[in-house]
N, C-alpha and C positions, 0 to 999 in steps of 0.2 A: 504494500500500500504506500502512496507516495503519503510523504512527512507531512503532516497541517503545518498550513501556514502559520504568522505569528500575526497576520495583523487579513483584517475581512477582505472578503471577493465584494462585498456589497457595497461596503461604507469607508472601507481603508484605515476605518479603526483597528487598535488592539485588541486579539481577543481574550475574553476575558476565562477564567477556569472553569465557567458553566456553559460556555459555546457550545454549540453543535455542530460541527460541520457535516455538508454534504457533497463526498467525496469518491470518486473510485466506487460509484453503485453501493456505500454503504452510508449509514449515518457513524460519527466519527467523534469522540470527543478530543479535547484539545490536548491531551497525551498523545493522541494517536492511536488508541482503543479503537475496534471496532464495537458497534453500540447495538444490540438488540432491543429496538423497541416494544414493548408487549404489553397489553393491556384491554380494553371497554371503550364500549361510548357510555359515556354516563351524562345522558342518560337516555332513554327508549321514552319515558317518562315526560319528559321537558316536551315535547311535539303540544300538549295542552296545558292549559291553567290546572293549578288544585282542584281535584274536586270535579274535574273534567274532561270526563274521560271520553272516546268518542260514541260510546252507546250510550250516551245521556242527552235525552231529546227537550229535557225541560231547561228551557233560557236560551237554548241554542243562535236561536235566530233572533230574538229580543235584545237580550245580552249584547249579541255581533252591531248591532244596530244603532247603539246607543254606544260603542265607542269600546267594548272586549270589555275582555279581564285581564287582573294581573298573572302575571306569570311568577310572581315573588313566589320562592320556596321548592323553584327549580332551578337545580336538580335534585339540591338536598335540601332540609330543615337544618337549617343551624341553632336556632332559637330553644329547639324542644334537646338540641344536644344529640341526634339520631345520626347526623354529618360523621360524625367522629366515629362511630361504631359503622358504618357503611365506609369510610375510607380506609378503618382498619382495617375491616376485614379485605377489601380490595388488598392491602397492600401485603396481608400477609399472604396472600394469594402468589405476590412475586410479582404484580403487574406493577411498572413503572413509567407506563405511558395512559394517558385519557383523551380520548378524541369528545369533546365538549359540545354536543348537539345546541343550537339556541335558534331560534327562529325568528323572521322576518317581524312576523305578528306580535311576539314577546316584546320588540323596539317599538311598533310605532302603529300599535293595536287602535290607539283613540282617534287618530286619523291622519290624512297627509299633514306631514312635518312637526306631530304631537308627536316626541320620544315620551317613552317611561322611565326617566332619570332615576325612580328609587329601584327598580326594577335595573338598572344599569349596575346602582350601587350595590345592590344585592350580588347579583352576580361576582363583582369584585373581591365579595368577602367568599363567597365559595369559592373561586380562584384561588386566591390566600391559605383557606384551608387545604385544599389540592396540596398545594408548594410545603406547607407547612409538614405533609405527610410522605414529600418527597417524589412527587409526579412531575413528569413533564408533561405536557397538554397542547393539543391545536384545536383550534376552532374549528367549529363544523358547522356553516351557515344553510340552516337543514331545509329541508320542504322534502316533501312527496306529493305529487298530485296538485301541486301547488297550493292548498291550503286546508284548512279543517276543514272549511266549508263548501270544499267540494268533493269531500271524503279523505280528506292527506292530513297534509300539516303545511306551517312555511307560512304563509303570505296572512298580510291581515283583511280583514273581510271587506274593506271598504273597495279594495285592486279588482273587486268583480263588479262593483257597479263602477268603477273608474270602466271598466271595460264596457259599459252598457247592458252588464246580466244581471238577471234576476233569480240568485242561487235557489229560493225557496222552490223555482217551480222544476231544481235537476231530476227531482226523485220521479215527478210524473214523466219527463221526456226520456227519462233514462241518460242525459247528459254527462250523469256522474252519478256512484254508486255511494250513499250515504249510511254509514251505520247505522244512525239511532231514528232513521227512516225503512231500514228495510223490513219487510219486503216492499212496504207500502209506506208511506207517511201517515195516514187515515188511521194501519194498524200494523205498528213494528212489533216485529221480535228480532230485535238486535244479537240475542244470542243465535238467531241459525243463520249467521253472515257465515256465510262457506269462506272455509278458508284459500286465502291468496284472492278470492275475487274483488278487494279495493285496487290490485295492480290492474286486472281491467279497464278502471278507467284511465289508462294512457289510452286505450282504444274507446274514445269515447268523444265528445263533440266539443265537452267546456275543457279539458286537457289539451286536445288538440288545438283548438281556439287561440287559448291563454300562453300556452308558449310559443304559438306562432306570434303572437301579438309581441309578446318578451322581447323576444329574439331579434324577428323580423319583420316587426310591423311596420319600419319604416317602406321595406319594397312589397311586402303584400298587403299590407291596410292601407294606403296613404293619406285615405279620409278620415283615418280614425286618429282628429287632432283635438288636445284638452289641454285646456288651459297655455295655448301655444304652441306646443310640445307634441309630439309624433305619440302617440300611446306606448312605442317600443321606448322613448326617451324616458317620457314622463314617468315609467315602472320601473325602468333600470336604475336611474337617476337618485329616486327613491331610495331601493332597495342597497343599494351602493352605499347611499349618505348613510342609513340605519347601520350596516355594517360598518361603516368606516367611524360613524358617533363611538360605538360599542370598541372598538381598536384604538381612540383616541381616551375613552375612559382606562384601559387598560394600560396604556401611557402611560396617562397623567398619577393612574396607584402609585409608580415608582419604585414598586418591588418587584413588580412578575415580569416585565422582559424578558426573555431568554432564562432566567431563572426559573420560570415556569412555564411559560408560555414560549413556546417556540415558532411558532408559525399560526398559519392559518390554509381550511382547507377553500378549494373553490366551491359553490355550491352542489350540495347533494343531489347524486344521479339526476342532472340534467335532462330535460325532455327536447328532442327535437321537433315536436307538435306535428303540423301536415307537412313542414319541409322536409321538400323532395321527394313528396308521396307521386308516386306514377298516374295513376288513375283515381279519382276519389269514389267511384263506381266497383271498386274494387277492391276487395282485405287481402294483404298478401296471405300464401299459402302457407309459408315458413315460420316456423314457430321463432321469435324471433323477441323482441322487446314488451310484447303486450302480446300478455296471456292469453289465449283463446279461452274462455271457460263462464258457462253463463250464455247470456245474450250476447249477440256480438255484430253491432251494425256497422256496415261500411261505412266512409265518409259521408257518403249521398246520404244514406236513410240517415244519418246523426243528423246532416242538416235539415231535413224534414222532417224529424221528430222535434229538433228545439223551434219549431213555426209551426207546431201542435197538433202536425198531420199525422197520420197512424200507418206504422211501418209493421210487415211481417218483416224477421228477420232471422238469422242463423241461429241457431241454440249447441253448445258446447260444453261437454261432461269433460271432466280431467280426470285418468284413472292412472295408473302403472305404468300404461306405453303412450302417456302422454295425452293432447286432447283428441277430438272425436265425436264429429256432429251426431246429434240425436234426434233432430228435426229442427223445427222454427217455433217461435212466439210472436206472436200478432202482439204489438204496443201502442195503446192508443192513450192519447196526453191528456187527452176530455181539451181542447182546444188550447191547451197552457203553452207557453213559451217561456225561452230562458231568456228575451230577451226585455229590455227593464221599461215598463211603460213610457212614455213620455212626460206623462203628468207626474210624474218622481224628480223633473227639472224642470219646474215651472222658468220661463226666459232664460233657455240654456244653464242655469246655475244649480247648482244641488244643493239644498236648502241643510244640507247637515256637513257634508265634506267640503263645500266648500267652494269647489271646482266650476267654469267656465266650457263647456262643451261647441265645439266648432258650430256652425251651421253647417255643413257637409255633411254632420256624423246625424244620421237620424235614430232615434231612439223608437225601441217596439218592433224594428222589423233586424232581420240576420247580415252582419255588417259582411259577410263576404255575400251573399245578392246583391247588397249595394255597391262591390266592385266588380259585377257581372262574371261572380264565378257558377252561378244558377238564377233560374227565372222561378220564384218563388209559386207560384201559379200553377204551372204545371209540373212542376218539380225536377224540372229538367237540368242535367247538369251541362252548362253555356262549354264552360272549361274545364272540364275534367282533368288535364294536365296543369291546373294554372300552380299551384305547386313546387312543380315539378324541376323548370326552369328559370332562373337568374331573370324578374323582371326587367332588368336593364339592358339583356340580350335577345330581348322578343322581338320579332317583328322587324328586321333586321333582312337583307339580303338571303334568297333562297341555297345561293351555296354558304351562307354564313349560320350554318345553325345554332342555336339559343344554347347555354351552356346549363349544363345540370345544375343543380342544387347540393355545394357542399356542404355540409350543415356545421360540421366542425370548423373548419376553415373561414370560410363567410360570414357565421353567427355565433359559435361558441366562444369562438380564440377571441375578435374583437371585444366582445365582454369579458371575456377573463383578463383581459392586457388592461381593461379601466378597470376592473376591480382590484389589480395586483396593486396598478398604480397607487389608488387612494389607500389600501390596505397598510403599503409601504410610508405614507407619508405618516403613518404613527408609529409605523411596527420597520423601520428601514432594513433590520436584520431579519425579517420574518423570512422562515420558512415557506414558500407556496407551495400547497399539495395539490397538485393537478389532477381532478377527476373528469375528464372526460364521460358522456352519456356510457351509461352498461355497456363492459365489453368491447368498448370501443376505443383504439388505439390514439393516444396523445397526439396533435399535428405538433407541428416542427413549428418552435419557440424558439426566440433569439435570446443570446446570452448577454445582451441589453433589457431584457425582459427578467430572464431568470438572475442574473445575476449572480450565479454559484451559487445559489440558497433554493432547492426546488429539491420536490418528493414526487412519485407518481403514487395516486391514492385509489387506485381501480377498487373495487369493490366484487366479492366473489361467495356465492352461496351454491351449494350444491341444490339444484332446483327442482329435482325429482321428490325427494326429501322436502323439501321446502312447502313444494305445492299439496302432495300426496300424503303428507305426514305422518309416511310410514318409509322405516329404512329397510331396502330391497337390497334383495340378493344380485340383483342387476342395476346397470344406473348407465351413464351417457356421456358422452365426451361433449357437453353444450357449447363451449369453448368453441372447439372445433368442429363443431357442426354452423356455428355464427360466422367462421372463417374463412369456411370451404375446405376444410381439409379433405372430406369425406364427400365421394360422387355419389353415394346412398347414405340417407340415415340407417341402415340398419349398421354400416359399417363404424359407426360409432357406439353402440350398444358394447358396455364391459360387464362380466357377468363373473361372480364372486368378488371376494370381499379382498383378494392380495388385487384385483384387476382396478378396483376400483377404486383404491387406494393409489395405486400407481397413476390411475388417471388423473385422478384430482391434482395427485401432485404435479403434472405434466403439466397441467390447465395454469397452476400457478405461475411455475416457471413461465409459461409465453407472456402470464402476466408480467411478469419479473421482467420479461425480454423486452416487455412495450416503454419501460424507464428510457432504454437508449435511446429509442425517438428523441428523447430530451435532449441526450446528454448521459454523461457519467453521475446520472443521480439514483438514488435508492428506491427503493420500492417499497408503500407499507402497504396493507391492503386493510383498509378506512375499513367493513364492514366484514363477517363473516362469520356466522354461527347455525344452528341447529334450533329447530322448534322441539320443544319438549311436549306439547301436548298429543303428541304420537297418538295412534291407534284407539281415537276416542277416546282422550287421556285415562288409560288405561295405568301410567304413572300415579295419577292422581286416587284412583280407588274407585273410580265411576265403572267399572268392568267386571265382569268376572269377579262378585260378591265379594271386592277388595284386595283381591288374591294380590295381586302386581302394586298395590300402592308402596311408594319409595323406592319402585324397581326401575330405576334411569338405564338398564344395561343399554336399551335399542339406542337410547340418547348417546349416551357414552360411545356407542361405536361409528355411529354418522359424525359425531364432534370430533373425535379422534381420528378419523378419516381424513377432515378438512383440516385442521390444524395439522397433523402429522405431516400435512404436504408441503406447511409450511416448513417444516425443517429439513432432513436431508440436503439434498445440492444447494437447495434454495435458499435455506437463510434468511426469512422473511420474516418483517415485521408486520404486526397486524394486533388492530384494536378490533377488539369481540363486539359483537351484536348480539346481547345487549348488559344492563345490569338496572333493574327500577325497583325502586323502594320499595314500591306500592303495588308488587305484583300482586296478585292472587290468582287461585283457579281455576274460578268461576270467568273471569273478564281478561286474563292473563295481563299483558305489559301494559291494557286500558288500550288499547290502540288498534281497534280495525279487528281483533280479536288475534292480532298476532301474540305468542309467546316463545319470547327466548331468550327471556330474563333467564342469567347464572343463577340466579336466588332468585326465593320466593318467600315471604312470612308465614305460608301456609305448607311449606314444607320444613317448618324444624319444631324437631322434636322426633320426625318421622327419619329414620334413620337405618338404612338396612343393611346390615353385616360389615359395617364399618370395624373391623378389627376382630385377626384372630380367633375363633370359636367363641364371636359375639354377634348377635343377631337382637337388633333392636329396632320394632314395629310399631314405633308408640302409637296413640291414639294424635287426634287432634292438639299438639300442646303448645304452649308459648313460650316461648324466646326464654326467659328469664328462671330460674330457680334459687329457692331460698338456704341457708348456709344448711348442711347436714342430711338436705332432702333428695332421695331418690331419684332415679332416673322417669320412676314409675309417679312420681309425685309432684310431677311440674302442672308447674298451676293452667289450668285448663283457658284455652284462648279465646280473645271475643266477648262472648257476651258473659260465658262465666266467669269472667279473671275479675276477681274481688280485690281489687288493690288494695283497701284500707286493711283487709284482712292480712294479703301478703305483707303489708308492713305488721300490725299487728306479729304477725310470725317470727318477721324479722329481727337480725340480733341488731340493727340498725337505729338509729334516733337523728334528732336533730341534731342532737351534739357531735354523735360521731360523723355527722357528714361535714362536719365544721361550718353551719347555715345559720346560727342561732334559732333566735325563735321565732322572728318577724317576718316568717316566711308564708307564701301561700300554698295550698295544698298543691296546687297543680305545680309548684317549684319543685316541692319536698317530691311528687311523683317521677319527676322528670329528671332530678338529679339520683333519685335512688335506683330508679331505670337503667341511669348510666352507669353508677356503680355496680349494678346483677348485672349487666352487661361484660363489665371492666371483669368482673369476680369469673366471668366464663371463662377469660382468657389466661387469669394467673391460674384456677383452677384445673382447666385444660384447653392447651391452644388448639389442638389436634379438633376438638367437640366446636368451640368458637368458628374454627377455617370450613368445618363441614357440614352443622347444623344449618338447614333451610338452602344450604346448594344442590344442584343439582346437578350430575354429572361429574363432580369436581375431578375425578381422577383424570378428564378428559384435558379439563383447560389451566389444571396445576401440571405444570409440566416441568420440570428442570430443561434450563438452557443458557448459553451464555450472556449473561445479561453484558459485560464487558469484554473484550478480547482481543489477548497479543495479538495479532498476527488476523488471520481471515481465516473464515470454517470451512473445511473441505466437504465435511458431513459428517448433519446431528442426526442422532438415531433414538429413540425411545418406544422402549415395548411396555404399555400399560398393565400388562399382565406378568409381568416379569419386573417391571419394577426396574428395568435394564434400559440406562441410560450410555451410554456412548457419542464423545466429540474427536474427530478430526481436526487437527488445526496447522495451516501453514504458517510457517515464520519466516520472514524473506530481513536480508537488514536492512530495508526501508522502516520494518517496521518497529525499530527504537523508540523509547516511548520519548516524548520530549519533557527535558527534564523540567519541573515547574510547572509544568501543566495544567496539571489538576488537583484542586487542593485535599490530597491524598498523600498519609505518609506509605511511600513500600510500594505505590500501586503495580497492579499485574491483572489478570486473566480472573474475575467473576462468574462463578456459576448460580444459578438459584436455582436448590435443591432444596423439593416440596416436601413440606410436613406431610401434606396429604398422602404421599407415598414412601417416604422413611421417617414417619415419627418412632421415637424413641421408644420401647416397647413400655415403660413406664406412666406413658401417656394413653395407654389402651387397654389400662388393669383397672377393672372396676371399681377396687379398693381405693382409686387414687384419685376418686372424681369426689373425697369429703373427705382425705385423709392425708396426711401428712407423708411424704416419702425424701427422705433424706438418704443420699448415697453421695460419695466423692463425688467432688464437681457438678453433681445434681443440687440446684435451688428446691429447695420448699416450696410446693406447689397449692399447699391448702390454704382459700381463701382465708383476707384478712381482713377487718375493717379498715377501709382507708379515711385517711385524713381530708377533705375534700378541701380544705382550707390553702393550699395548693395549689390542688386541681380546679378551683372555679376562680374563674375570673367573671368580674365585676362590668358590667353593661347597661346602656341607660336603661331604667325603668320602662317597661312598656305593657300596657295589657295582657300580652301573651308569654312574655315572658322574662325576668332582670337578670339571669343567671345563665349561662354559657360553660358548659363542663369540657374542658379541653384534656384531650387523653395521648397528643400527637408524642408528646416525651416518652409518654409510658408505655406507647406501642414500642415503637424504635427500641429501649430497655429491652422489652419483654421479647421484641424479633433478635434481638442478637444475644439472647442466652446461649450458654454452653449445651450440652449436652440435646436439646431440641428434638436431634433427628439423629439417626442410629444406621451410619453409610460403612460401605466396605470400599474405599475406591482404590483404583490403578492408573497407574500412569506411569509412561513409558521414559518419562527424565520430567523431575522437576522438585518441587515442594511441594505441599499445599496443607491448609489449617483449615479447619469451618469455626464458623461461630454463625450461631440462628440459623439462617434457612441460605446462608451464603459460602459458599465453598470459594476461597481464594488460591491461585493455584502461578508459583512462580516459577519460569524457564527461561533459560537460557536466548538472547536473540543474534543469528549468525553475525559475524563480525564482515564487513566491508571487502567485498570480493569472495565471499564465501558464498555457496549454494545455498537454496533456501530446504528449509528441512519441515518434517511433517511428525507433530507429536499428537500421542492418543493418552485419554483419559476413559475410564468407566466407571459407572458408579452403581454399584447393588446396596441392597437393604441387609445388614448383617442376617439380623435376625428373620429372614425370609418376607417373601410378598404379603403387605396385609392384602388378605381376601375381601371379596363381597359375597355377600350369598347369591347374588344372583350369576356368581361367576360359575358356581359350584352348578347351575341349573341349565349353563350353559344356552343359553334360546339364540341359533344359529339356522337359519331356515337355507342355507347354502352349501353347507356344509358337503354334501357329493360333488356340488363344482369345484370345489380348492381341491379335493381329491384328482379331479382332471386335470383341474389347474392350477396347482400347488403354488406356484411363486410368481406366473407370466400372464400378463395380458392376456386377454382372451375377447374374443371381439366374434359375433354371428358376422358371416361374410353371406 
């Protein structure tokens, strides 16, 4: 790896000991470490206000109307003290990267150019907190679908009547598929929204619409002008300043620069709307961006459903080998339109937002009829192609034909180069993480643009799984089936679990390959997890008279799939999808009815063969227990948890929490909360890192968080507990000395509790009892002194007190004895302390060849089991027998 520099690619400043470089396709710190990032979006949660979730139809559209809500108290509560117990536990996880979701709507929800300033400062103190627990973090400027309110997230609700619609009437035209509307508005049952059917509406009228407007309203709307301003301006414009306010606040804190905050991403999976669509008479055949499943109208019938005429259309099941018409559905709107009356602007002006509307732009009728891409009347489409081709090369000379529609190039890349811009003028060191639309390869950026500080942030789910939510003994090369790789699909079909493994990995790697487009920059992959609510969540205990509740196996082995792929050759950094406070599941992450929240509050207590001939099936329990009580005697969750009684129980008081007496109930709740909390972790960390996750053997990994030299390849078998790194050392890669404010530093591993905790930590005896051995701390809760631990905050209705636990994590992660490894290694040192394995070698001297050293690392005391390992539920099992270690593919 070549040497980091001593002073920026960006700015020509010094760097300073917490820089990040990005360098040689890796992330770099200022020694010269290669840097595995690894971590969440945290959060899944943030897309809505508190308390709002998207199956919640009451205030929806009232609320929107009169100017949102706040967004205060995402991602986390810091008030109620819940922040600190959720970053702990992330962190004893080993994750040290957070991709930071905020949305459009969260800035600047009350109307054009109203920011939410406390809503900004809020933010900043969760930042703070982040840094404080030792995260690095990028922003992630989110949308799906472009807003709540038309089934996503992202935009605020005013940007639909900026646009001349009228969201309330999506649900009758089918425009947009709405949670807390489905099936009907009239009469929802937001619980049977089939799952993946919100990614439907990118095939839909107000998606396709809206980002056409975004994007390219300047060459395909021209009349659609407000307040002076092109509609593509006057939203970009917007949406730019709200981020770029949000980047300027994070400035002006003067502690998280680069210290915490690293960059920022471009906005989330970007829609290309109708550009460059061929025919609007036509849906393509390829399964490609937008899901076939459900209802599924062409361009044509979407625009004659939102001017309230009544369309039969395609009907689409998703099963195993994908979608697969089933017939049609006749859609009629009862005459409704998406588009916004006229009398909603009396003299062009909109009597709440504000805005001046052209005279050009008619209001009530479908502004592409008004640029003659259909005759409203007969329903005919004038220009079917109008899409298609570059309006400034129409109609041009007969040997001169009109050029296609590049959607990345012509409309993507222009808006990212303003966004980078204004991003830069607060954050000049910021990192850009370039997301180009799904699967689609970065264009070619100038290094006037990137400036040496650029990430490629592709995004990757295994989509068979995803949609189907069910993990199959076969799966699909989608990658390369988007690519062309394959002259048939079936030549992509991988069938066993070593095939498809290998596949996924493969799929990442070309990810990994699409960085160079750039440049010599790294690759993280912004998104990437598994839904948990499998086979009718069958995890959950809704099945088979509870048989399978706490049984994550199928989870465990699709997440270990994806992730797994991230290591070997590739080396990949990548933040999980997802981690939400407030899962549950009954509504999972509140969101569209996705779930794949790591944790859940409704999965601890529930616990299944976590350690050694121990098999623990609790009932329904909560988070917290009292000093001396059973495993069997946690206080019951929800509606039975007696708090006055739990304290009553407790060895606890006023006094010991060091609060006096002038305290309110709901403080003395909230700080004894966080001490049962705290008491989990001196108690047992192993109980703390695993209670209410799900999967965790999957996404607690060991890997090099730091490292001499470059990985050749990481290997890890969940079932084996068999960790193995490769690593080359060339003498470029000396570490520079002063670098990093590190004494000794060298080579970092993070080595999970979750899979070598210490076998002391897995004896039942030791979850209320004292165990003292050499070099073993005392593990039996103690009363702590809160006198300390609570810092003092203004008085407010909800809360005066703040229980900070950032110290006592950090203590309690770099204890001795923790975790119980056997390792090997072919030349070197190495010590652990907490869940960090440091490992020092030799680096060749100046004309010497570069050299390749190996490390492994087993569990002394053998693999802790699961019982569901013992049960084995492998529905493939005769394929690996055919095709024990090799691809395998139906030709």
């Amino acid at each position: 790896m070549p040497r980091v520099p001593s002073i920026s690619p960006a700015t020509g400043q010094a760097t300073t000991s917490s820089y990040i470089h990005t360098t040689d396709c890796n992330f770099v710190d200022n020694a010269g470490r290669t840097l595995l990032l690894r971590g969440v979006n945290l959060s899944g949660s943030s897309k809505a206000p508190l308390d709002k979730p998207s199956y919640v139809l009451d205030g929806l559209w009232d609320d929107a109307e009169r100017g949102g809500k706040s967004f205060i108290y995402r991602p986390l509560n810091l008030d109620d003290g819940t922040a600190d117990v959720h970053l702990a536990r992330l962190r004893g996880w080993g994750f040290n990267m957070l991709r930071f979701p905020i949305t459009w709507e969260a800035l600047e929800h009350e109307g054009p150019g109203i920011f939410d300033d406390e809503f900004m400062d809020y933010t900043i103190r969760v930042l703070r907190r982040c840094k404080d627990f030792g995260f690095k973090v990028y922003m992630d400027p989110h949308q799906d679908i472009w807003s709540r309110f038309s089934g996503g997230s992202g935009a605020p609700f005013w940007t639909l009547a900026a646009c001349g619609i009228e969201p309330r009437n999506f649900t009758a035209t089918q425009a947009a598929i709405i949670h807390a509307e489905y099936p009907a508005a009239h009469d929802p049952d937001p619980g049977a929204l089939p799952a993946m059917i919100w990614s439907t509406n990118y095939g839909r009228l107000l998606s396709q619409t809206i980002f056409t407007l975004f994007f390219a309203g300047g060459d395909f709307a021209p009349k659609c002008i407000i307040d002076g301003k092109n509609i593509q301006d006057y939203l970009q414009d917007h949406y730019i300043e709200a981020m770029g306010l949000m980047a300027d606040r994070i400035r002006d804190a003067g502690d998280l620069l680069d210290d915490c905050v690293i960059g920022w991403d471009s906005m989330n999976e970007p829609f290309e709307g109708l550009c460059g669509w061929e025919d609007l008479n036509v849906s393509p055949t390829t399964q490609g961006s937008t899901l076939r499943k459900g209802t599924h109208p062409s361009p044509a019938q979407s625009l004659r459903l939102g001017m309230g005429q009544v369309q039969t259309v395609d009907n689409f099941t998703f099963g195993a080998f994908g979608p697969s018409r089933n017939g049609s559905v006749t859609i009629d709107p009862k005459g409704y339109k998406i588009w916004s009356d006229p009398d909603t602007e009396p003299d062009r002006v909109h009597p709440k937002w504000g805005w001046t509307r052209d005279p050009g732009w008619e209001l009530g009728t479908c502004i592409w009829a008004q640029h003659g891409v259909w005759d409203i009347e007969t329903g005919y489409m004038l220009l079917p192609e109008y899409f298609r081709y570059l309006p400034s090369t129409r109609g041009g000379r007969a040997d001169e034909p009109p050029l296609e529609v590049e959607f990345i190039g012509e409309y993507w890349k222009p808006h990212w180069e303003v966004f980078a811009a204004r991003i830069r003028e607060s954050h000049p060191e910021a990192i850009m993480f370039i997301q180009p639309p799904v699967f689609a390869m970065p264009p070619v950026i100038g290094e006037d643009q990137l400036k040496g500080r650029a990430a490629f942030s592709g995004h990757y789910y295994d989509g068979l799984t995803l949609v189907t939510r069910h993990w199959n003994w076969f799966n699909a090369d989608a990658l390369g089936l988007l690519r062309g790789k394959y002259s048939s699909p079936l030549q992509a079909v991988k069938i066993g679990e070593s095939a498809i493994r290998k596949s996924i990995q493969e799929q990442l790697g070309v990810l990994k390959g699409d960085a160079l487009i750039l440049g010599q920059y790294p690759t993280i992959i912004g998104e990437i997890g598994t839904p948990f609510d499998m086979d009718d969540k069958r995890s959950y205990g809704w099945t088979d008279k509870g048989k399978y509740k706490g049984d994550y196996s199928r989870q465990e082995k699709a997440l270990d799939a994806s992730l797994n792929a991230a290591d070997g050759p590739n080396a990949i950094n990548y933040t999980i999808w997802t981690y939400c406070p407030d899962h549950c599941h009954d509504w999972g992450d509140g969101w569209n009815m996705e779930d794949l929240s790591l944790w859940s509050s409704d999965d601890l207590g529930v616990r299944k063969g976590l350690g050694p001939g121990k098999d623990i099936d609790g009932e329904d329990y909560g988070d917290y227990r009292l000093a001396g009580e059973s495993q069997a005697g946690l206080l019951k969750r929800k509606e039975s948890f007696n708090i006055r009684a739990a304290y009553a129980a407790s060895t606890f008081s006023l006094a010991t929490l060091g609060m006096g007496d002038a305290v309110s109930f709901d403080e003395l709740r909230m700080a004894q909360r966080m001490e049962l909390d705290m008491m989990r972790w001196r108690d047992n960390p192993f109980h703390f890192l695993t209670e209410g996750a799900r999967a965790p053997r999957a996404f607690n990994r060991p890997y090099p968080a730091k490292l001499v030299g470059h990985s050749v390849d990481i290997s890890f078998d969940i079932k084996k507990a068999y960790f193995k790194l490769v690593v080359q050392v060339a003498p470029e890669d000396a570490l520079k000395p002063g670098g990093v404010d590190e004494e000794n530093p060298g080579t970092e591993i993070f080595v999970p509790l979750v899979h070598y905790a210490h076998p002391r930590l897995l004896s039942e005896t030791n979850e209320t009892t004292s165990t003292s051995t050499e070099g073993s701390p005392s593990r039996a809760p103690t009363p702590t002194n809160f006198a300390g631990l609570v810092e003092s905050s203004s008085r407010s209705s909800s809360s005066s007190q703040t229980v900070t636990m950032a110290a006592d994590i950090r203590s309690a992660l770099a204890e001795k004895n923790l975790v119980d490894v056997d390792v090997t290694t072919s030349v070197g040192a190495w010590s652990i302390e907490g869940q960090t394995l440091r490992w020092w070698y030799d680096v060749p001297k100046e004309g010497e060849e570069p050299r390749q050293y190996t490390i492994e690392i087993r569990r002394k005391a053998g693999v802790i089991k699961s019982m569901y390992e013992q049960e084995e539920y492998s529905s493939w099992s005769w394929f690996d027998n055919v095709c024990p270690s090799e691809s395998c593919a139906i030709m």
